[in-house]
GUTORVO-218412 format. One line per field, with one value per residue: x, y, z of N, C-alpha, C in turn. Coordinates in Angstrom, 2 decimals. Example, Ala and Ser with C-alpha at 12.3 -4.5 7.8 and 13.67 -1.06 7.14 Angstrom:
REM GUTORVO-218412
n.c1	[13.19 12.85] $
n.c2	[-5.69 -2.25] $
n.c3	[7.80 7.08] $
ca.c1	[12.30 13.67] $
ca.c2	[-4.50 -1.06] $
ca.c3	[7.80 7.14] $
c.c1	[13.20 12.90] $
c.c2	[-3.30 0.03] $
c.c3	[7.80 7.87] $
This chain:
REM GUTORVO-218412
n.c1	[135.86 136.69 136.42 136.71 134.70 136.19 138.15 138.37 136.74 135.15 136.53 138.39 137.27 136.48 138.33 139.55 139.62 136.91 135.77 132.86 131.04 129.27 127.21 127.18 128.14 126.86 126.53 125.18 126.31 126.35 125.98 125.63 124.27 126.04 127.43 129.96 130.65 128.68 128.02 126.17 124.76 122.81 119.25 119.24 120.18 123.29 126.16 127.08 125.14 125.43 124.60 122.60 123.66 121.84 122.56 123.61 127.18 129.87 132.45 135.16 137.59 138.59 139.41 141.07 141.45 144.07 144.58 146.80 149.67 153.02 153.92 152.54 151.05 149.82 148.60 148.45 146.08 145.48 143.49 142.46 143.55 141.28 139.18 138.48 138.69 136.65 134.44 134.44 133.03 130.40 126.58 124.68 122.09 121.74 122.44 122.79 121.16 119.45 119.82 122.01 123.82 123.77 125.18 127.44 128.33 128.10 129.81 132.38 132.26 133.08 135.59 136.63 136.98 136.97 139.75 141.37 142.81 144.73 145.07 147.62 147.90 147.86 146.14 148.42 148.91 149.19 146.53 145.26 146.97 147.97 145.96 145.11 147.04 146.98 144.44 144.77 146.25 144.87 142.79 140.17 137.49 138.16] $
n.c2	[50.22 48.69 46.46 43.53 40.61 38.52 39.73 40.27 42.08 42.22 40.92 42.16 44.53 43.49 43.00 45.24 46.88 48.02 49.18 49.73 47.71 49.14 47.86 44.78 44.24 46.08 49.57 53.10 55.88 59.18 62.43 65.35 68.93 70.42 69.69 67.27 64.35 61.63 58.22 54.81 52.26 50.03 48.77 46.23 42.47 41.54 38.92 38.16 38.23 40.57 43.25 45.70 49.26 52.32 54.94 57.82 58.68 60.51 60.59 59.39 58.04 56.04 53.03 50.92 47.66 45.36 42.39 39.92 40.87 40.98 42.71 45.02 48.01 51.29 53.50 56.42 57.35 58.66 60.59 59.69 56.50 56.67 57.12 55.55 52.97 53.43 53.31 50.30 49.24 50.48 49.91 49.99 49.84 51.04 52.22 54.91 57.85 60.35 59.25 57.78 59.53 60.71 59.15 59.14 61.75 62.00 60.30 61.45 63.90 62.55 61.35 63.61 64.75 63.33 61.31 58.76 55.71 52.54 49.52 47.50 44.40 42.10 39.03 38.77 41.40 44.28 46.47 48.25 50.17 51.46 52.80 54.05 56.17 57.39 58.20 60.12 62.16 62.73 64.08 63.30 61.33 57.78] $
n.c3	[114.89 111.65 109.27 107.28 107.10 109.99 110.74 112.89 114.63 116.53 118.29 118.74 120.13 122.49 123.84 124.92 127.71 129.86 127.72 125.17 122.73 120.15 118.49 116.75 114.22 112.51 112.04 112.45 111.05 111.53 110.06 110.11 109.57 109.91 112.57 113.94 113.11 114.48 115.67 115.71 117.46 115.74 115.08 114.16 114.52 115.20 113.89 116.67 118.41 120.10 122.73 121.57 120.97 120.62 121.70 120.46 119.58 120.18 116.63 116.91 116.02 113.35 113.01 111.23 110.80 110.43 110.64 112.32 112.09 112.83 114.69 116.56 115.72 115.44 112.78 111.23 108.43 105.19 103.47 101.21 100.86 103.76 102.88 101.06 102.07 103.79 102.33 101.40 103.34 103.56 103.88 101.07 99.32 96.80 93.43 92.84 92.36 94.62 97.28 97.63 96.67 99.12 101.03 100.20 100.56 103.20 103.96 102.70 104.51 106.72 106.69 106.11 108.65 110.63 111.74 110.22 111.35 110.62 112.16 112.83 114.56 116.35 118.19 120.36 121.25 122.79 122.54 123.77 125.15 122.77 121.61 123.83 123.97 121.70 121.96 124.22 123.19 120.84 122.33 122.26 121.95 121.00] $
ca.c1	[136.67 135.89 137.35 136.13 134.64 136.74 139.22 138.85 136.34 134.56 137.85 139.58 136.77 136.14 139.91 139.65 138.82 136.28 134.97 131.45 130.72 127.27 126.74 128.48 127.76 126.84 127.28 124.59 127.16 125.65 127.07 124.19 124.50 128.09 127.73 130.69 129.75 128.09 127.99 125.73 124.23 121.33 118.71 119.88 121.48 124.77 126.12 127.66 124.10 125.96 123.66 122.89 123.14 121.36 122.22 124.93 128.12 131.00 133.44 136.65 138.39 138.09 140.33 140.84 142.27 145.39 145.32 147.39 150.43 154.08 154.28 150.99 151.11 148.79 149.29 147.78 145.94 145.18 141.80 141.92 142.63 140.02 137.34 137.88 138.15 135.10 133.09 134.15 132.61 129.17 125.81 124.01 121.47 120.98 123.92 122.69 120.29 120.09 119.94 123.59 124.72 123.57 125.86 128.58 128.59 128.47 131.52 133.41 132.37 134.02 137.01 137.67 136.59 137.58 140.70 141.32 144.40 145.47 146.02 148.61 148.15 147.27 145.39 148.65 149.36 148.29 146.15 144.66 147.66 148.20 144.24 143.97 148.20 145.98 143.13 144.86 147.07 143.60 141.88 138.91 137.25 138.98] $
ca.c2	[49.30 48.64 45.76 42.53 39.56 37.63 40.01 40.81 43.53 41.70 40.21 43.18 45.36 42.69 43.19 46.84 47.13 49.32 50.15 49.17 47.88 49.61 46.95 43.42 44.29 47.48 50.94 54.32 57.61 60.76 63.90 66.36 70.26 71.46 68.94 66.59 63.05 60.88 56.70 54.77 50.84 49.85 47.63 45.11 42.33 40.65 37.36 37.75 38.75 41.25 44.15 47.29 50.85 53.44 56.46 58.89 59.14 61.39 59.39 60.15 58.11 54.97 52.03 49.97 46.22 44.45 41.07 38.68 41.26 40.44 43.84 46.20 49.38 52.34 54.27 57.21 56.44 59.48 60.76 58.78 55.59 56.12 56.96 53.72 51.53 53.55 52.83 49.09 48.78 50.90 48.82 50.98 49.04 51.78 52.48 56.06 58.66 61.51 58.80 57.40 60.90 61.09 58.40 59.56 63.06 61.41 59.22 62.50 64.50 61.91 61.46 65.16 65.55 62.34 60.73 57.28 55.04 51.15 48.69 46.16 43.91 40.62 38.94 38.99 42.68 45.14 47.07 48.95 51.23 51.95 52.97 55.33 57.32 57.92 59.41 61.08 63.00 63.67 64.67 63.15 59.59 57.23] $
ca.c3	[114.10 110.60 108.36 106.96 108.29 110.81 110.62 115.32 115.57 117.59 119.11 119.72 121.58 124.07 124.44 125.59 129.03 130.48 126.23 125.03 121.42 120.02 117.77 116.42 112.76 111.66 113.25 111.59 110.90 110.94 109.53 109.56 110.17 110.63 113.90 114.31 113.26 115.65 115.41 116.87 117.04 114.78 115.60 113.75 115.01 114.37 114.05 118.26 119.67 121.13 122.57 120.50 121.95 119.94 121.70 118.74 120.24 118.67 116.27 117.39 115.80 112.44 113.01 110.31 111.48 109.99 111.62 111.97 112.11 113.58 115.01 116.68 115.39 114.89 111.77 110.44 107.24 104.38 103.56 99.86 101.90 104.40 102.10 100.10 103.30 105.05 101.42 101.02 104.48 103.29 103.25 100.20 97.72 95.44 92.67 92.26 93.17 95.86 98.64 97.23 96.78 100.56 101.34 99.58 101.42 104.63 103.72 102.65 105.48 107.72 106.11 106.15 109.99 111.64 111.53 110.27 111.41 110.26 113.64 112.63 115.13 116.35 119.67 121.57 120.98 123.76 121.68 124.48 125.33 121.42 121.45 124.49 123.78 120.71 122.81 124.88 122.02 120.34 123.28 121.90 121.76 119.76] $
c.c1	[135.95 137.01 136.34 136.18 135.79 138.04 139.73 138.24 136.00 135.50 138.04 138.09 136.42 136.94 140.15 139.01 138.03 135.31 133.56 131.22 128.73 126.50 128.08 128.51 127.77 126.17 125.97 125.35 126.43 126.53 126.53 124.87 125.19 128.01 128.82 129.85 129.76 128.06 126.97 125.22 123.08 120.51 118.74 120.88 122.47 124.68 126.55 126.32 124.94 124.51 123.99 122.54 122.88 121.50 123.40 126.39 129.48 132.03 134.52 137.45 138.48 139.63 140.01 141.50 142.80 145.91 146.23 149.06 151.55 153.74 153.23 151.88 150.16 149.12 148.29 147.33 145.67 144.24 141.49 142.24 141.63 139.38 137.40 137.91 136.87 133.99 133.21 133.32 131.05 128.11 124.99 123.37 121.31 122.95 123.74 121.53 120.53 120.38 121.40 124.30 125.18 124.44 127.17 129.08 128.60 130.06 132.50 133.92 133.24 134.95 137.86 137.91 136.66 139.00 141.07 143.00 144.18 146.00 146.35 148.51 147.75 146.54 146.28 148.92 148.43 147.78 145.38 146.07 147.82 147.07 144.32 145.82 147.26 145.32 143.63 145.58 146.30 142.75 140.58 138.58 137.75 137.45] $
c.c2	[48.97 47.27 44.39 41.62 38.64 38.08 40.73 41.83 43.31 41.62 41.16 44.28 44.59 42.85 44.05 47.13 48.43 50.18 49.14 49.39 48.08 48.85 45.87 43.41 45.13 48.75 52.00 54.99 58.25 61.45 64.88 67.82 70.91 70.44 68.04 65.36 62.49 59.07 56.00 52.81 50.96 49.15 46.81 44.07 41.63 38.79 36.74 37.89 39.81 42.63 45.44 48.43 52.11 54.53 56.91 58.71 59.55 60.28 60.30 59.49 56.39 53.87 50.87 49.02 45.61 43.46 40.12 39.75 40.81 41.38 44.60 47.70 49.92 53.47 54.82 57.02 58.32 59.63 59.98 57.13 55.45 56.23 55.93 52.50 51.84 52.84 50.86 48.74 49.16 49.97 50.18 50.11 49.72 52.08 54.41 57.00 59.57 60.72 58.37 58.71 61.53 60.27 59.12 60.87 62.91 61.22 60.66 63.25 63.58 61.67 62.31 65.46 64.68 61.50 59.01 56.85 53.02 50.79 47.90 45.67 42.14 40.23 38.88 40.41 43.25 46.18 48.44 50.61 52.04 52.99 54.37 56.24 57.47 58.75 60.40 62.05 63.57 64.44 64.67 61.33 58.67 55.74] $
c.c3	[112.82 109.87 107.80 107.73 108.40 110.33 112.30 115.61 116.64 118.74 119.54 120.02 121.92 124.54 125.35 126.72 129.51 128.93 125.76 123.38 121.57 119.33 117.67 114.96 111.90 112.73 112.07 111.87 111.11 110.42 109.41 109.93 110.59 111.86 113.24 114.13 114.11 114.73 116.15 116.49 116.45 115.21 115.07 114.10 114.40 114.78 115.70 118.92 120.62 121.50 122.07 121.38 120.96 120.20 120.89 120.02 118.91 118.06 116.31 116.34 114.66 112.67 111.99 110.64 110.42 110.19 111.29 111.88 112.71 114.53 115.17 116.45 114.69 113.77 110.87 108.65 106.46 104.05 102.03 100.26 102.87 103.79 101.06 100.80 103.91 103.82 100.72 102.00 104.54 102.91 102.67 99.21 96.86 94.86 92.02 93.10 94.21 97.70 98.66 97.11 98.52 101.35 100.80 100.41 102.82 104.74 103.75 103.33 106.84 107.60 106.15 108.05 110.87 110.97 111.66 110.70 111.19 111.82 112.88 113.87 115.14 117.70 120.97 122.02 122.47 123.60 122.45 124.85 124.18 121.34 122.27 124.61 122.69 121.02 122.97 124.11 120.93 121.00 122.78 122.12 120.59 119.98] $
């Protein structure tokens, strides 16, 4: 899940039964070597103390959150919206250089090779069935 603060990441995976957030804050991408990007928790923690899990796991799948919606719905987003919601969400101190270029080619590579979607929902929504007909119609991890 990706969006701004106190917009339910937190909220909505506690929601999801049986799923495990890797962090409460901030998440490391990879994108290295023709491999399939991987996500994973940082050791850094957040503002929930929630606990961090460092081992990579594949990103199936970028949910960007819409709270406060009438209506839950999952909706495929375009690779020039996700790569300007995945990079408002980027922590990067440098405005240049090959380490910002290195960011940047991350961002792109995920954009092209994972698929982002927009939840409209809200906390009474049952966000969990939306989540895993998703899965199962990617046959991957969402």
């Amino acid at each position: 899940f990706i969006g701004a603060s106190g917009a339910g990441k937190t909220t909505m995976a506690g929601r999801l039964p049986g799923w495990r957030s890797l962090a409460d804050d901030s998440v490391l991408i990879r994108a290295e070597g023709g491999q399939p990007p991987t996500v994973a928790g940082t050791p850094f923690p957040g503002k929930e103390g929630l606990p961090r899990h460092g081992r990579p796991h594949r990103l199936g799948l970028i949910t960007a959150l819409n709270p406060h919606s009438e209506h839950a719905l999952l909706e495929p987003v375009g690779e020039d919206v996700a790569f300007r919601a995945l990079l408002e969400r980027v922590f990067c101190v440098l405005d240049g250089g090959p380490l910002f270029g290195s960011v940047l080619d991350v961002a792109t590579r995920v954009v092209q090779t994972v698929p982002m979607a927009r939840l409209h929902s809200n906390l009474d929504h049952d966000v969990a069935t939306l989540l895993l007909l998703r899965h199962a119609r990617q046959g991957r991890a969402a």
